[in-house]
C-alpha positions in Angstrom: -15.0 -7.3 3.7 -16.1 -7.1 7.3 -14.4 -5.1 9.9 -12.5 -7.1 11.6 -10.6 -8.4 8.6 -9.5 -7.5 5.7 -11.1 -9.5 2.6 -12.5 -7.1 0.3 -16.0 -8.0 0.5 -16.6 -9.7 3.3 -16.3 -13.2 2.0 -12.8 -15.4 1.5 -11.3 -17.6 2.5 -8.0 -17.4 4.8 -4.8 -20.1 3.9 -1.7 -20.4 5.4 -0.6 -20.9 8.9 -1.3 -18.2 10.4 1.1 2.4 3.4 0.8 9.4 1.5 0.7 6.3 3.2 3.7 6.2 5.3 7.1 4.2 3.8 5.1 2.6 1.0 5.6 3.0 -2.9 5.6 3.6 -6.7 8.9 5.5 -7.1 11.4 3.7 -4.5 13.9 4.4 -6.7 13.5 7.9 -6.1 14.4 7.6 -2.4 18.0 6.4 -3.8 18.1 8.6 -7.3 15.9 12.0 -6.7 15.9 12.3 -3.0 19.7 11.2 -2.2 21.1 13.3 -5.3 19.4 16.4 -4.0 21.0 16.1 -1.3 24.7 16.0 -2.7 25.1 12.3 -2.1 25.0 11.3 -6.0 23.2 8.9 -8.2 22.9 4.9 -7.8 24.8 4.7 -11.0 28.1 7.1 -9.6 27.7 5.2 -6.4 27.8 1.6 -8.6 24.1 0.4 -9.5 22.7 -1.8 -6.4 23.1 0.0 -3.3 25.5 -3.0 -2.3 27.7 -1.2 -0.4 27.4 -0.4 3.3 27.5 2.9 2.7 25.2 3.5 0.5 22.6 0.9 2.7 23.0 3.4 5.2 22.6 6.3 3.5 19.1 4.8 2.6 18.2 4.0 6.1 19.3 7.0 7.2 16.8 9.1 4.6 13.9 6.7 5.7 14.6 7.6 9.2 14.6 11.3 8.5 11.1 10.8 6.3 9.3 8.9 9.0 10.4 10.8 11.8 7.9 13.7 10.6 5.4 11.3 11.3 6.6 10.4 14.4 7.7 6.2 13.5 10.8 5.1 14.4 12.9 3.2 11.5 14.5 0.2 13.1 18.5 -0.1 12.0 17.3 -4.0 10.7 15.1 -2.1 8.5 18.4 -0.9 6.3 18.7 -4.2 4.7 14.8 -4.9 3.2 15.2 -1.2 2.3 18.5 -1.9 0.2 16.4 -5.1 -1.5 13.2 -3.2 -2.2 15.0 -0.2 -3.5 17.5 -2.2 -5.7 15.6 -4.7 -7.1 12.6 -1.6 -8.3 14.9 0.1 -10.7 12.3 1.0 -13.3 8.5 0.8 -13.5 9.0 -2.6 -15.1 10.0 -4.3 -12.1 6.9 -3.9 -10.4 2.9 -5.3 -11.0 0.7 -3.1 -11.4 -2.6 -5.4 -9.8 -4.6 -6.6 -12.7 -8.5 -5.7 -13.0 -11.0 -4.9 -15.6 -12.5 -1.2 -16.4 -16.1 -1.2 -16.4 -17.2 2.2 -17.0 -16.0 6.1 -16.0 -18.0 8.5 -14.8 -16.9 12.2 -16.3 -18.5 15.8 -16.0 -17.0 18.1 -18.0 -14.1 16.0 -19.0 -12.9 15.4 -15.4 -12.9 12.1 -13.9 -15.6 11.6 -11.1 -14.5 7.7 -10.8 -14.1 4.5 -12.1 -16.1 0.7 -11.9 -13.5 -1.9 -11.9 -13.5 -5.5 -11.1 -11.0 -7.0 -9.6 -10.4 -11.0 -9.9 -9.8 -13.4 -6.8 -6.4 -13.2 -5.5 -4.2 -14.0 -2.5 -2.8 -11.0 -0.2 -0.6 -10.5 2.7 -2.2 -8.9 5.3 -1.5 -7.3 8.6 -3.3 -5.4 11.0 -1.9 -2.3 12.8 -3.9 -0.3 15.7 -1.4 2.6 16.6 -2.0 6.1 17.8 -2.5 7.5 14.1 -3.5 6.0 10.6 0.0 7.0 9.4 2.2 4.9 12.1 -0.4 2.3 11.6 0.5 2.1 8.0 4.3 2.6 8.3 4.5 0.0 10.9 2.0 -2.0 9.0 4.1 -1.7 5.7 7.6 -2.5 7.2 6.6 -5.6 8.1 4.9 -6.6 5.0 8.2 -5.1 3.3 10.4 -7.8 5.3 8.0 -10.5 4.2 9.0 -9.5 0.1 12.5 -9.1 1.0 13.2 -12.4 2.3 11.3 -13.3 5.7 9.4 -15.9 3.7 9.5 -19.9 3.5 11.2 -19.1 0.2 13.8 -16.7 2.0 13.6 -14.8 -1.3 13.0 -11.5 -2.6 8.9 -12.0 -4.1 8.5 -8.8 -6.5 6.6 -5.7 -6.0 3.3 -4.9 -6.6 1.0 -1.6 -6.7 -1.0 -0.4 -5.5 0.2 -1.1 -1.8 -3.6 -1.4 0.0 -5.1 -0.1 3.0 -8.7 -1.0 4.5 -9.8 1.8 6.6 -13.3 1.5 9.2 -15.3 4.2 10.1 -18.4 4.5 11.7 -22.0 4.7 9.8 -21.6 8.7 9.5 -18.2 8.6 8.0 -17.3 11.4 10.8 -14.2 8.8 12.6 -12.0 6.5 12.1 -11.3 2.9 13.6 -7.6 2.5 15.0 -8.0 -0.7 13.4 -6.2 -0.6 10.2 -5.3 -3.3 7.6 -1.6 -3.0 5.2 -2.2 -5.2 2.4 0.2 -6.6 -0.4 -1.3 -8.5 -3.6 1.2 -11.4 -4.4 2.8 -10.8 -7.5 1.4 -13.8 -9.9 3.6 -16.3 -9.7 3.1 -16.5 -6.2 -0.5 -16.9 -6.5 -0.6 -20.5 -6.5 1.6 -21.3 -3.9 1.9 -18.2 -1.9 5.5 -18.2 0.4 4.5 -18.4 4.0 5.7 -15.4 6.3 8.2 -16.2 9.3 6.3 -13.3 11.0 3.1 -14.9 12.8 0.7 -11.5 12.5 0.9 -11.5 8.3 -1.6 -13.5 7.1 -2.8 -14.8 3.7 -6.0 -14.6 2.4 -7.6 -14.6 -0.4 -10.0 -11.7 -1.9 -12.8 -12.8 -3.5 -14.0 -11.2 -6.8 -14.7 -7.6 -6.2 -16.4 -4.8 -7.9 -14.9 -1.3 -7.0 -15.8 2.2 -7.8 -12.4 4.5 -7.3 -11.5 7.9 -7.5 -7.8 9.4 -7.8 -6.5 12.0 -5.2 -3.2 13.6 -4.8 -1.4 14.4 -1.4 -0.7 13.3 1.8 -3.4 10.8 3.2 -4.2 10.9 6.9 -7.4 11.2 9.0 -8.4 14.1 7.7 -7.6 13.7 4.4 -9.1 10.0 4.3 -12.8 11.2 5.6 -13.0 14.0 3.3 -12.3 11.2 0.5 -15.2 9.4 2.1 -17.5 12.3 1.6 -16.4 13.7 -1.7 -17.1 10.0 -2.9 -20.2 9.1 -1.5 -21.9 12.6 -3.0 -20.6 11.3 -6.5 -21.9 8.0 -6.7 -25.2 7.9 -7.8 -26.3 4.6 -5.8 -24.2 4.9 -2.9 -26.2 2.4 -1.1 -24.8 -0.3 -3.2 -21.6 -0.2 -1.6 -20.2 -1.1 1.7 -21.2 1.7 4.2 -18.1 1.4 6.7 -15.1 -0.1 5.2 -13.1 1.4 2.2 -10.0 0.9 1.0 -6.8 3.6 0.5 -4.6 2.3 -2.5 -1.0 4.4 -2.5 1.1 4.6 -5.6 3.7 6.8 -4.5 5.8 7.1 -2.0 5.7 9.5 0.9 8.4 12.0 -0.3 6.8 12.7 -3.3 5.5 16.1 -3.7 2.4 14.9 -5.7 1.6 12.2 -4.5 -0.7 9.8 -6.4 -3.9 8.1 -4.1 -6.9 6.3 -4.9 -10.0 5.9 -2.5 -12.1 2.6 -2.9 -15.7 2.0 -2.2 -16.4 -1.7 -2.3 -19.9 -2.8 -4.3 -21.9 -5.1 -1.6 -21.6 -9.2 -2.5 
């Protein structure tokens, strides 16, 4: 991966014609269940399964407006419809692809989980890259318009499936101490798209394909910003016992949950050198 796109290790190739994270994740259906239920509004199944109805589209938007609002992004009213598709259609962990890769070894002390080796196996993403004021509009923006690309702004002008973990390659300079505005959203097709990946009607989402990768990864709960991001950086990097063999200054945030969860599930990447 190199820093001005957003393979994973720097190689690929690139087809086609051309994320806390923000609005991005595991439990959608607990923006429509959960979240909307607290609130008085009922459950999915009182209101009639699929969110279908107008009002209940709406009532979606309206939540994801409220949500990304304390992050200061703006959810568009033509955002209410991919909303309604993603949220529907991810009734149950079942419905969504967990990205495939093999465990090589765990690092534990004391029973707790330091990190994992994993490798993951060539494969085609959708990628788009933000540069907004903060990492968190860059990946809300960034995700909202991968999101219209699965529900339906495709050559296919169908809903593609979901996958997780929703990606995020983040630059920083050699001391880990900042940030690049640059950041990449990234989507693993789900695997029958891998062949013959739909093309995107928007011009900026590109596919390419991720070489073979080897990653060490660490779990981390909460909101993922900045700050939070950096200090991931440097708890990692003391861990690893050859840090040198990785990529010094791109990494990669994957989110699992979504942003209103209170315990919210995270892992940081550090990307083994080709």
């Amino acid at each position: 991966m190199d820093r001005g796109g957003c393979q994973m290790n720097g190689g690929g190739d690139r087809s086609g014609p051309e994320q806390h994270g923000m609005i991005t994740l595991e439990d959608l259906e607990s923006f429509s269940e959960e979240q909307l239920s607290d609130s008085g509004n009922g459950s999915l199944e009182e209101e009639g399964e699929t969110m279908e109805d107008e009002e209940n589209q709406d009532r979606l938007l309206h939540y994801w407006q409220d949500v990304a609002r304390g992050h200061q992004v703006e959810v568009a009213q033509d955002m209410a419809e991919p909303i309604q598709q993603l949220t529907s259609n991810n009734q149950g962990r079942s419905q969504r692809q967990l990205i495939p890769f093999t465990l090589l070894g765990r690092k534990e002390k004391c029973g707790e989980l330091l990190y994992e080796k994993r490798q993951y196996e060539k494969g085609r993403w959708a990628c788009i890259t933000m540069r907004e004021d903060t990492y968190e509009q860059s990946i809300c923006y960034g995700f909202m318009r991968i999101m219209r690309y699965i529900c339906q702004q495709n050559s296919l002008g169908d809903y593609l499936g979901m996958t997780l973990p929703i990606v995020t390659v983040v630059r920083t300079n050699e001391t880990h101490s900042a940030m690049s505005h640059d950041v990449t959203v990234a989507y693993f097709l789900p695997d029958y798209h891998q062949a013959q990946p739909p093309q995107p009607t928007d011009n900026e989402i590109v596919i390419e394909i991720w070489p073979a990768t080897t990653v060490y990864t660490r779990p981390f709960t909460g909101p993922t910003n900045e700050v939070t991001i950096i200090d991931q950086i440097s708890a990692m990097a003391e861990l690893l016992d050859s840090p040198g063999v990785c990529v010094n200054d791109s990494f990669i945030v994957a989110g699992y949950t979504n942003p209103a969860h209170s315990n919210r599930q995270n892992e940081i990447w550090f990307l083994e050198r080709p």
